[in-house]
C-alpha positions as CSV (number, residue, x, y, z in Angstrom):
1,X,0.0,0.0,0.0
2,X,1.1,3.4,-1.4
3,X,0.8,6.7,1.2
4,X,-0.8,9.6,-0.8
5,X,1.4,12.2,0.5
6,X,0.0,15.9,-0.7
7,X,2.1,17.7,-1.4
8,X,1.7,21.6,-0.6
9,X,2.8,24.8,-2.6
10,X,3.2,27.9,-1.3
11,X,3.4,31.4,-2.5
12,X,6.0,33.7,-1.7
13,X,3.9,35.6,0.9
14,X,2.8,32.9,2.9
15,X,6.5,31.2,3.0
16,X,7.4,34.8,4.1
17,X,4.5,34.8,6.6
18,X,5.5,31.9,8.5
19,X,9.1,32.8,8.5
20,X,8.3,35.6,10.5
21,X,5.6,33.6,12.6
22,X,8.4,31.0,13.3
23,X,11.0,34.0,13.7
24,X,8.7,35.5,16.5
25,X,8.3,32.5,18.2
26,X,11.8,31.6,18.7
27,X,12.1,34.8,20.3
28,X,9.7,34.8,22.4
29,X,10.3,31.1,23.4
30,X,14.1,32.5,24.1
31,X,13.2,35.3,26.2
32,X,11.0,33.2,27.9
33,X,14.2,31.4,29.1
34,X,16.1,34.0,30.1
35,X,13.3,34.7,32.6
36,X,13.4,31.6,34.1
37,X,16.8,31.4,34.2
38,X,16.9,34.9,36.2
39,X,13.9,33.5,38.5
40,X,15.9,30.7,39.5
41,X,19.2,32.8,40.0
42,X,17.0,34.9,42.1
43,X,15.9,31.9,43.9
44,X,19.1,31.3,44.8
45,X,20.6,34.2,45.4
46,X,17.8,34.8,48.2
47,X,18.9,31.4,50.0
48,X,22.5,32.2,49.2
49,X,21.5,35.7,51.2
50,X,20.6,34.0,54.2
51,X,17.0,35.6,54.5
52,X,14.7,34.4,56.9
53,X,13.4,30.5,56.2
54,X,9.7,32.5,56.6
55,X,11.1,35.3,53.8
56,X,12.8,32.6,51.3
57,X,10.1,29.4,51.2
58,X,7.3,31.9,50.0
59,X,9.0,33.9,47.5
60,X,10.8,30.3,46.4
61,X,7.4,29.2,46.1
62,X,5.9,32.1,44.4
63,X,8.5,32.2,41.7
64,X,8.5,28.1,40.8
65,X,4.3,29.2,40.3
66,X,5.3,31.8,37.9
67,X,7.6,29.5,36.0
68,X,5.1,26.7,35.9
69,X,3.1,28.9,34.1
70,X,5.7,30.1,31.6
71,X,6.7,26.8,31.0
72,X,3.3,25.5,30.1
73,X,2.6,28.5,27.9
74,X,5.6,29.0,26.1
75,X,7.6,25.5,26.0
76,X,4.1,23.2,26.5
77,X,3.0,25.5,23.1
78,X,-0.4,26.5,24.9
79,X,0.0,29.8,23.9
80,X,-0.3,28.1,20.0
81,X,-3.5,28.8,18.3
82,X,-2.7,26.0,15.5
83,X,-3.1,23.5,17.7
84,X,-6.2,21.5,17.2
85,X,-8.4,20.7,20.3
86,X,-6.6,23.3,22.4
87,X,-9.5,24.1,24.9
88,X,-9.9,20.3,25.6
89,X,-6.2,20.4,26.4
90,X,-6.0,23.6,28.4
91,X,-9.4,22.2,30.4
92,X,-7.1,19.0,31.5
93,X,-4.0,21.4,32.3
94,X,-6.1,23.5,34.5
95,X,-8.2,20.8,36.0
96,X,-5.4,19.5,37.3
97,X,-3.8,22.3,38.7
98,X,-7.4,22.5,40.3
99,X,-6.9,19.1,41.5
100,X,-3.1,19.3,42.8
101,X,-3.5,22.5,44.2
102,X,-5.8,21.7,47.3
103,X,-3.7,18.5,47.9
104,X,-0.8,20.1,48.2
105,X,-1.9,22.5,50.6
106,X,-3.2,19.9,52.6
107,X,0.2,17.8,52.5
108,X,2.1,21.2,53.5
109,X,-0.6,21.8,55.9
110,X,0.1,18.4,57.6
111,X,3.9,18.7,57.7
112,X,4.3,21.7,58.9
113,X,1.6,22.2,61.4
């Protein structure tokens, strides 16, 4: 059995078009890592500092959150509108953060009270 591959042409301008798309994306997917890179030297640097356990665990906390959520939009491509069935995939991504969420405040909750 023979695959029917199709095969596509494009014009100039839409070759152009998604050179630029690609071009921005890149970009943006590289400055996105330079972010984290500076949220996790900042996570260090504030334990390196020798702040106060009840200063460092919260912003430590508060900055893995803010990567999570650059992660899964730039690098988990849900910031991509190609993608087909995107909402049913950002439903389950959020679901379970919905899910995780409580349980991990419980676990914390029960370890350190």
């Amino acid at each position: 059995m023979a695959h029917n591959t199709q095969v596509q042409i494009k014009t100039k301008a839409e070759f152009e078009y998604e050179r630029h798309h690609n071009a921005v994306h890149m970009r943006k997917q590289v400055v996105n890592f330079a972010i984290m890179i500076f949220l996790t030297f900042v996570a260090f640097a504030s334990v390196a500092a020798g702040f106060s356990k009840y200063f460092v665990v919260p912003v430590i906390l508060l900055l893995a959150a803010v990567q999570v959520v650059l992660q899964l939009y730039s690098f988990m491509h849900m910031d991509d509108k190609k993608t087909h069935h995107m909402g049913i995939i950002q439903t389950f991504v959020w679901s379970g953060v919905l899910i995780i969420f409580p349980i991990f405040v419980t676990f914390l909750t029960i370890i350190w009270w």
